[in-house]
C-alpha positions in Angstrom: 52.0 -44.3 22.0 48.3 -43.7 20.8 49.2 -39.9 20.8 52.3 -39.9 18.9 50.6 -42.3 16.4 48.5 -39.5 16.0 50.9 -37.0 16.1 52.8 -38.2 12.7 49.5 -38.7 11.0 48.4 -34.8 11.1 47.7 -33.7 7.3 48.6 -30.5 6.3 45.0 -29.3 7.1 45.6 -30.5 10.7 42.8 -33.0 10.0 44.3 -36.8 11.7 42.4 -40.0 9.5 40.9 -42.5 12.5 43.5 -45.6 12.7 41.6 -48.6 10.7 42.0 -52.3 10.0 43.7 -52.2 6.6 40.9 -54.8 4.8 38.1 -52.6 6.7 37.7 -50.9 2.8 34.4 -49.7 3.3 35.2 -47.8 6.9 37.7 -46.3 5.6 36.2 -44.6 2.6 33.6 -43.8 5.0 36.0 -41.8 7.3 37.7 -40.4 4.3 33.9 -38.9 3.3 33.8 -37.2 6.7 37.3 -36.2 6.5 36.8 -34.3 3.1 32.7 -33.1 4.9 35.0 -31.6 7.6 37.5 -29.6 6.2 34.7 -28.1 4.1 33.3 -27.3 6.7 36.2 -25.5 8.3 36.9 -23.7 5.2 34.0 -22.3 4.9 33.4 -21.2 8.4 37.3 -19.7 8.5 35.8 -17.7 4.8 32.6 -16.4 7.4 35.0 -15.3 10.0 37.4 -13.4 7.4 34.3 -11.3 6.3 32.9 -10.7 9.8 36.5 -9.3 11.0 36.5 -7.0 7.3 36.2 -3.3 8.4 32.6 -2.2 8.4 31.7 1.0 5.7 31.0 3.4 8.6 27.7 4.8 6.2 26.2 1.4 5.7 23.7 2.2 8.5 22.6 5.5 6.8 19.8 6.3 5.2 20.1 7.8 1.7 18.6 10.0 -0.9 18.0 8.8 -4.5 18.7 11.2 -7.3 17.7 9.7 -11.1 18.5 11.4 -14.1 17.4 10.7 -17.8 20.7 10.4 -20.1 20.8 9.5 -23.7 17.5 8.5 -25.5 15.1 11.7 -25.4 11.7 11.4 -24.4 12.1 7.4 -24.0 15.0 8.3 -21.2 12.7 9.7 -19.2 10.3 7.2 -19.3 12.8 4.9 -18.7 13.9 6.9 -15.7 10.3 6.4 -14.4 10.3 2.7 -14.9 13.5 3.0 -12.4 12.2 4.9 -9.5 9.3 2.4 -9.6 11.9 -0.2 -9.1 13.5 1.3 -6.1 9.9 2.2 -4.6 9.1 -1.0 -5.1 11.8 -2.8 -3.5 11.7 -0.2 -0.5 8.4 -1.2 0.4 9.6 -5.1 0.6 12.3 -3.5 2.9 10.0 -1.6 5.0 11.8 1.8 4.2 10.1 5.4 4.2 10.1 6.9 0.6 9.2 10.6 -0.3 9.9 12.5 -3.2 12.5 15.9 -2.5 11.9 17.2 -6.0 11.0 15.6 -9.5 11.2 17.3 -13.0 8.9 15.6 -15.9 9.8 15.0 -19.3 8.2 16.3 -21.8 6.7 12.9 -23.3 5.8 11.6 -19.4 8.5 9.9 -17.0 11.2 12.0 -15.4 14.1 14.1 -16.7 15.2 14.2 -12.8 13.7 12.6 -9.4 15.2 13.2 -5.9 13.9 10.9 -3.4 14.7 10.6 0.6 14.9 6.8 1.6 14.8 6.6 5.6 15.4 3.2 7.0 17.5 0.7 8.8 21.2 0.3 6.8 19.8 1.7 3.1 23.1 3.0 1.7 24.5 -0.6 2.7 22.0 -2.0 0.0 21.8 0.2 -2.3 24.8 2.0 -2.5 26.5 -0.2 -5.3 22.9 0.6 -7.7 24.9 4.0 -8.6 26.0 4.2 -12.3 24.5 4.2 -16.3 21.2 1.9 -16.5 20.7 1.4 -19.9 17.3 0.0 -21.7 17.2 -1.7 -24.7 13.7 -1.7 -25.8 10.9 -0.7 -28.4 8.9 2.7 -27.7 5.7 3.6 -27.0 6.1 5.9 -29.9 8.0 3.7 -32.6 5.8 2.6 -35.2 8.5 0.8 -37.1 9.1 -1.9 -34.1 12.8 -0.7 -33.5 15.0 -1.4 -30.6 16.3 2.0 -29.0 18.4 2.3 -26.3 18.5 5.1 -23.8 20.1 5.2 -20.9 19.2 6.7 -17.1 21.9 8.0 -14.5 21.1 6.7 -11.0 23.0 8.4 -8.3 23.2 7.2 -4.1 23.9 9.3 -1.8 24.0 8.7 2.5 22.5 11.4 4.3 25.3 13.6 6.5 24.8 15.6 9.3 26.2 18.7 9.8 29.4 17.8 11.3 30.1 15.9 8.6 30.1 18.7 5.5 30.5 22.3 6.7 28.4 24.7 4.4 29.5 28.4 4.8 26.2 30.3 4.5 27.7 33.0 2.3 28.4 30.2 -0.2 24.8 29.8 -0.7 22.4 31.5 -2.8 18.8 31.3 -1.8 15.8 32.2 -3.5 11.8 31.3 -2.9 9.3 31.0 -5.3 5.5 30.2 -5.6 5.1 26.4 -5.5 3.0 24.7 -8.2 0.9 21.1 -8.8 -1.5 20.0 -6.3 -1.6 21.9 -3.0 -5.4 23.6 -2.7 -5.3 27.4 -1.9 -1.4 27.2 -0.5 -0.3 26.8 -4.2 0.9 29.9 -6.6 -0.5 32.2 -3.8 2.7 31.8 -1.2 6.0 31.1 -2.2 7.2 27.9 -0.6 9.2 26.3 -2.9 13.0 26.9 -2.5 15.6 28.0 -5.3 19.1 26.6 -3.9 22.6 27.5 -5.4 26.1 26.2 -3.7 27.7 29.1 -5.8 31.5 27.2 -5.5 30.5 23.6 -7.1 27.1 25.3 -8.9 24.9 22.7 -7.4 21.7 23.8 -7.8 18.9 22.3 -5.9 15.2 23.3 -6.6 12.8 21.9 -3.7 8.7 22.0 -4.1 7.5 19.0 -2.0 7.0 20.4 1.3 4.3 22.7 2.0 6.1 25.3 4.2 9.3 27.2 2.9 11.1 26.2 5.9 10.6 22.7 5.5 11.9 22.6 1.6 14.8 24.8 3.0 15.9 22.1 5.5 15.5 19.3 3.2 17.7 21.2 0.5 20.4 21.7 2.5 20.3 18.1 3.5 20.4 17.4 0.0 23.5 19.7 -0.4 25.3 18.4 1.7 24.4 14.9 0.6 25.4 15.8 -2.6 29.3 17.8 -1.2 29.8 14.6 0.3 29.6 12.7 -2.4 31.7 14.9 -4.3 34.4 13.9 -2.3 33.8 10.6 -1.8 33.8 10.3 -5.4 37.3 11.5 -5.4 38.5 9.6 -2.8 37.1 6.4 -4.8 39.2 7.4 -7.9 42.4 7.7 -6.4 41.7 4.2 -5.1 40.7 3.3 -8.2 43.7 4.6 -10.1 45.7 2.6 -7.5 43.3 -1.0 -8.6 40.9 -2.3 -11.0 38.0 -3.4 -9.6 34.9 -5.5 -10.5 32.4 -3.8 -8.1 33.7 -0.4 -10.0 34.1 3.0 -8.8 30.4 4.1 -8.0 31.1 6.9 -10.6 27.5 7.8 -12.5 29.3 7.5 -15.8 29.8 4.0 -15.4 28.3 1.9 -17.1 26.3 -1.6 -14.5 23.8 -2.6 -15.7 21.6 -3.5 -19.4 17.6 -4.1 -19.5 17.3 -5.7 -22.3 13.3 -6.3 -23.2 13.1 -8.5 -26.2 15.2 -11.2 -24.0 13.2 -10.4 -20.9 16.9 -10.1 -19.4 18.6 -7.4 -16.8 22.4 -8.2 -16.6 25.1 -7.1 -14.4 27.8 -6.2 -15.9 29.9 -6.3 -12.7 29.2 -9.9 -11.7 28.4 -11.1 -15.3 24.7 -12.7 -13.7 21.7 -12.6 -15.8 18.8 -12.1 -14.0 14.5 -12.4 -14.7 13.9 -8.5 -16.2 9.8 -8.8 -15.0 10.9 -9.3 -11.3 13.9 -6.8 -11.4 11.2 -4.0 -12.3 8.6 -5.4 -9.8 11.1 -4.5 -7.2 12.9 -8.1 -7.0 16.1 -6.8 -6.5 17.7 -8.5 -3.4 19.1 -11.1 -5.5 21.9 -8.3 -7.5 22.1 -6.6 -4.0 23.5 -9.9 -2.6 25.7 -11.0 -5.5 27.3 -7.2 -5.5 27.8 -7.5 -1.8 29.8 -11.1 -2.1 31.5 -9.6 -5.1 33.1 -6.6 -2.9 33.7 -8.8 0.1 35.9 -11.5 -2.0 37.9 -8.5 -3.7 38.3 -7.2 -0.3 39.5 -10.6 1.3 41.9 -11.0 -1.7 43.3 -7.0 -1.1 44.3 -8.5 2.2 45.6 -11.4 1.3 48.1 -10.2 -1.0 49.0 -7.3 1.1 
């Protein structure tokens, strides 16, 4: 009799109230604490499972390279692009990942018009793969002497490393030239030509490679960063017919879209994805896990809710 007591008791949550003395008050507010404790508790462990049975991104466990480009804003865009592959340095050492420059092209006033960095490690493009997009700066100059706010803007593009059998290069596609390398280097600079001259003459990628200090070593890492870059050419694609299918919050990875704002008179970086404000000083020291993680929980809850409604 106990058990169909029980039986007729069940809640919709399948949770069954313990049978209590009706003047017991106190007991049973107590039990109706625990009650409420438990299904909390099974909500969000059934939430933990949903995520853990998601499909897994297949490139999260690559390693990636880095490529940062100066946009709008002049001299102060490439200074800002500097400030921006300190960031990621900086954060790759907290990770414990390998970082090394592929190729890097100064501005005229200091910083960067372009930097290509490699970034070997355990699952980097699973971290940093939603940091592609417009950074934008709000900020006074170095050389304004009227104390305006400028804003410039920096392209930051992440790409996983592929292998081979993932992008097929045909080698008459490829236009290769060498040239004498130059910056620091001792006798083997200007007098043998080691640096590498790449063009992918169908997309006109053009890669230019001076880091290494044989010619066959800038080749090889070239044409990893060709094929890096082919891949995400059609990635990208793939990621705009999804997104012409749905709107999304984590966005479409494009470089032309807009993520994130530094603004320095309010000592501020915000997402513009998840709508969090976050400590500017610590996001340039390379304090970046806490973005990394909201972006993460941000794709995973659209993801749940993709399955849910379909």
């Amino acid at each position: 009799m106990a058990a169909s007591g029980c039986q007729s008791r069940w809640d919709s949550d399948g949770m069954c109230p313990p049978l209590l003395p009706a003047d017991d008050e106190e007991m049973r507010q107590m039990a109706q604490e625990e009650t409420e404790q438990v299904r909390s508790q099974m909500q969000s462990l059934e939430t933990q499972l949903e995520i853990l049975l998601l499909p897994k991104d297949p490139l999260d466990e690559r390693s990636i390279m880095l490529e940062v480009r100066a946009g709008t804003g002049g001299g102060e865009a490439s200074l800002w692009a500097a400030d921006l592959v300190r960031m990621y340095q900086r954060y790759a050492e907290t990770q414990g990942w390998k970082v090394s420059f592929l190729n890097a092209s100064e501005g005229e006033s200091g910083g960067y018009k372009e930097a290509v960095l490699q970034v070997n490690g355990d699952a980097v493009y699973s971290k940093l793969k939603f940091e592609s997009g417009v950074h934008r700066v709000q900020r006074v100059p170095a050389t304004e002497t009227q104390g305006r706010i400028h804003t410039s803007t920096a392209t930051v593009a992440i790409m996983p490393e592929v292998d081979e059998v993932d992008v097929k290069i045909d080698p008459k596609e490829i236009e290769l030239k060498t040239a004498r390398s130059g910056g620091a280097g001792g006798q083997n600079v200007n007098k043998v030509e080691t640096a590498v001259d790449l063009i992918h003459k169908p997309t006109g990628i053009r890669i230019f490679c001076t880091e290494e200090r044989s010619q066959g070593k800038n080749r090889e890492r070239a044409m990893s960063l060709l094929r890096s870059k082919l891949y995400d050419l059609e990635q990208e694609k793939q990621r705009s017919e999804i997104q012409a299918q749905r709107k999304s919050q984590v966005g479409t990875g494009a470089r032309s879209e807009k993520i994130k704002t530094y603004n320095f008179k309010d000592a501020r970086m915000s997402d513009h994805r998840t709508k969090n404000n976050y400590d500017l000083n610590k996001m340039l020291s390379g304090e970046i896990e806490g973005p990394i993680q909201a972006m993460i929980a941000l794709e995973q809850r659209e993801r749940l809710a993709e399955l849910s409604a379909s």
